[in-house]
N, C-alpha and C positions, 0 to 999 in steps of 0.2 A: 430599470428605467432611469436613467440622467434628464434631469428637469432644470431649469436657471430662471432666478427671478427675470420678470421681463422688462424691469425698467433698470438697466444694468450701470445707464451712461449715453453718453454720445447725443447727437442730435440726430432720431430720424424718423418719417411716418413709422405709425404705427403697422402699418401694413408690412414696410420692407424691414422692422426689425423684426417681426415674428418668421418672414420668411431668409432672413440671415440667419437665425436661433434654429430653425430645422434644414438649412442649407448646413451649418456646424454640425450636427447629428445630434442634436437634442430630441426626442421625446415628447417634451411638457413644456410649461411655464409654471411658474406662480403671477397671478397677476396683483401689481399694485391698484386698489380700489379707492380710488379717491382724485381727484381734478387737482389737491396741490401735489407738485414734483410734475407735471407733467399738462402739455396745451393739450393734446388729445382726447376725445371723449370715453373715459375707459367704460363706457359702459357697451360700445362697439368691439370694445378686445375679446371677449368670450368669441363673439363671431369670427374674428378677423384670426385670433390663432386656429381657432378648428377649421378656416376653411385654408390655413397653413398646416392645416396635419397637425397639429398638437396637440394632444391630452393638457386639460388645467388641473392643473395638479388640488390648489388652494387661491382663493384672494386672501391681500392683507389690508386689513381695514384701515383707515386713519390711522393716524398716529398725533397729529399736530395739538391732540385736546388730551390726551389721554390719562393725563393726570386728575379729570374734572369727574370721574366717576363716582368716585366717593363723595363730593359735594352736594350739600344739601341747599338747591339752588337752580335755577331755570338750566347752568351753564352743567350742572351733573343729570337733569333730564335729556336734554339736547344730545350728551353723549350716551346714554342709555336707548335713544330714538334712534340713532344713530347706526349702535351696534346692532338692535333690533332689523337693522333695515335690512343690514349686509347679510344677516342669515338668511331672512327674505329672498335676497336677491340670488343669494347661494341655490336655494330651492329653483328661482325662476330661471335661474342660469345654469341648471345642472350642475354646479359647482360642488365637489363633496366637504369643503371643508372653510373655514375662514381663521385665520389667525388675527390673534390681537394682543393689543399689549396695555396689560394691566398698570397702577397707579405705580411711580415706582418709590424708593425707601423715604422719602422727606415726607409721603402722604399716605400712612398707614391706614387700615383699612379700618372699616366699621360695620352697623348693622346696616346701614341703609345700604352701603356700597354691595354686602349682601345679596340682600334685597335684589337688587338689579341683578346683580349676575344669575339667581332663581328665575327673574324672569327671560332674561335670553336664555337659558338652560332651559324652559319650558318651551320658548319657540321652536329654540336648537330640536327638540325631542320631537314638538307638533313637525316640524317639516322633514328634520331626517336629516338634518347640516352638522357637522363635528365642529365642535368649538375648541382650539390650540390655544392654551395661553402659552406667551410667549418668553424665555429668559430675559430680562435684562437686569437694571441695577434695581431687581423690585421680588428677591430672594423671598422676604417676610413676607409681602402680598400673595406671592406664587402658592407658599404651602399652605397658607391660610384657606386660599379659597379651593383648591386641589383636595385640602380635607374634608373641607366642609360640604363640598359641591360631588356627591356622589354621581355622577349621570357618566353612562358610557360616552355620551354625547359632548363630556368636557373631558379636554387633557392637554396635553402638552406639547408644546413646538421647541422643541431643543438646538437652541441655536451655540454652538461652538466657540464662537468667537466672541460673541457677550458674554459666555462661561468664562472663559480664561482671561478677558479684561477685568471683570466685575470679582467672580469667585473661584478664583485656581483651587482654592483648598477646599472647596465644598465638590463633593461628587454627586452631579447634580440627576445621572443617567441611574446612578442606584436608586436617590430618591426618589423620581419621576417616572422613569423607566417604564413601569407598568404601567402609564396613561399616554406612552409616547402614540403623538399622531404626525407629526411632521417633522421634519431635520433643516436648516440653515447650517447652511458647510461653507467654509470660507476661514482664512487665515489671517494671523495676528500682525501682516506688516504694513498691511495698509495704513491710509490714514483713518485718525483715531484709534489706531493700534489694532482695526478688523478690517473687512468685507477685503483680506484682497486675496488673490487667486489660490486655493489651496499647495501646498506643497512649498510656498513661496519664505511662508515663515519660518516659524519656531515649533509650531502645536505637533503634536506625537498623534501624526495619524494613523499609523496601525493601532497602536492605541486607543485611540477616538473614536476609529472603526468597529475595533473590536467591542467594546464599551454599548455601544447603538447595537449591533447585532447580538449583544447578550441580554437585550429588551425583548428580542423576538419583533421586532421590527421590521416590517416589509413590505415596507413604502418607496417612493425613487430616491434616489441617492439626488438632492439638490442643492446646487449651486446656489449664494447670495455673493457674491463675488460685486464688487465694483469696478468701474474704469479707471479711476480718479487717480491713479496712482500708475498707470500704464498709458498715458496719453502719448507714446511711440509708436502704441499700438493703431492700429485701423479697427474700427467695430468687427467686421470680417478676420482679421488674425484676435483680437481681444476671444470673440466666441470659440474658434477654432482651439485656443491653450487650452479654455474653462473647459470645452468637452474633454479633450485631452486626461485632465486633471481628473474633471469625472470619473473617469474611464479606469485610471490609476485608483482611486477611492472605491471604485466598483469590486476591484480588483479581493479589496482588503473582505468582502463576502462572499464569493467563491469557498 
């Protein structure tokens, strides 16, 4: 299964990009869960992709706070409430999974910040939701709570392209590997040096490939690809390559 973030770029209802995303032959989505990046109510996207035919793969929670976890403070509640809600929502939306992203390296973790992740682990387990933490520049945060936080119900969202910005020399798919739950695939030439169309870059995709399939991982092969860097394209040829590319990366499991 080939899945793509659903907030990719472009300006359009949310109706006529979910059915451009399966007019391209996609699959799934991931949907972005949150009202910043985006005027539409995403809390109508579960609907609006399944009555486009598409499996949701995962939502991805905020991001615009996420360094406020560890704080001891109204503003590290708020985001503890927060994540608590999305696994909620995950339950109420049939969603199987929610990714999120930890504090990253300027705000090392602690007990309290702990603490919290215990209690979404305890939700995560009461409802049946898979919690992804997610790569970015937050290495130390990752293994810390990945160790501490035994529950089948936490693991990891292996994103690619945050790997090879952030840590080329850390092999990130040995360490994580056995808690892999979800994949972000996309290449290093975009701007800020990710999200753009696989194959485009520099990254060693048969590599990369192989790497994720020696997890025993077999989930969809998903796109996080942006526009930003392809605005020659039409949202209709932008989706059209991404599956493409997919298709190529698909390839690399066979």
């Amino acid at each position: 299964m080939i899945t793509i973030y659903d907030w990719f770029g472009y300006e359009l209802q949310i109706k006529e990009r979910y059915e451009l995303i399966k007019k391209a032959g996609f699959e799934g989505v991931l949907l972005w869960w949150s009202e910043h990046f985006r005027r539409n109510d995403y809390r109508n996207g579960p609907k609006l992709a399944r009555e486009a035919g598409l499996f949701i793969e995962n939502i991805h929670a905020p991001i615009q706070n996420e360094n406020n976890l560890w704080l001891d403070n109204l503003d590290g509640e708020a985001l503890t409430d927060c994540y608590l809600q999305c696994v909620a929502d995950c339950a109420e939306f049939e969603i199987p999974t929610m990714v999120v992203h930890l504090p990253n390296e300027d705000n090392p973790y602690n007990a309290l910040g702990l603490d919290r992740i215990k209690r979404i682990t305890e939700k995560a387990e009461q409802l049946g939701v898979d919690v992804a933490m997610e790569n970015l520049r937050n290495l130390t945060n990752l293994a810390y709570v990945l160790e501490k936080v035994d529950s089948p119900r936490i693991g990891f969202c292996y994103d690619c392209g945050h790997h090879y910005r952030f840590y080329p020399g850390n092999d990130l798919l040995s360490m994580f590997g056995s808690r892999l739950m979800a994949v972000h695939l996309h290449d290093d030439n975009g701007s800020y040096a990710q999200h753009g169309l696989p194959f485009d870059g520099t990254i060693d995709w048969s590599e990369t490939m192989r790497k994720i399939m020696e997890t025993d991982y077999s989930g969809p092969t998903a796109i996080e690809a942006m526009s930003w860097d392809y605005e020659d394209l039409s949202a209709n040829e932008f989706l059209h390559k991404a599956f493409e590319r997919g298709k190529r990366l698909e390839e690399f499991r066979l």
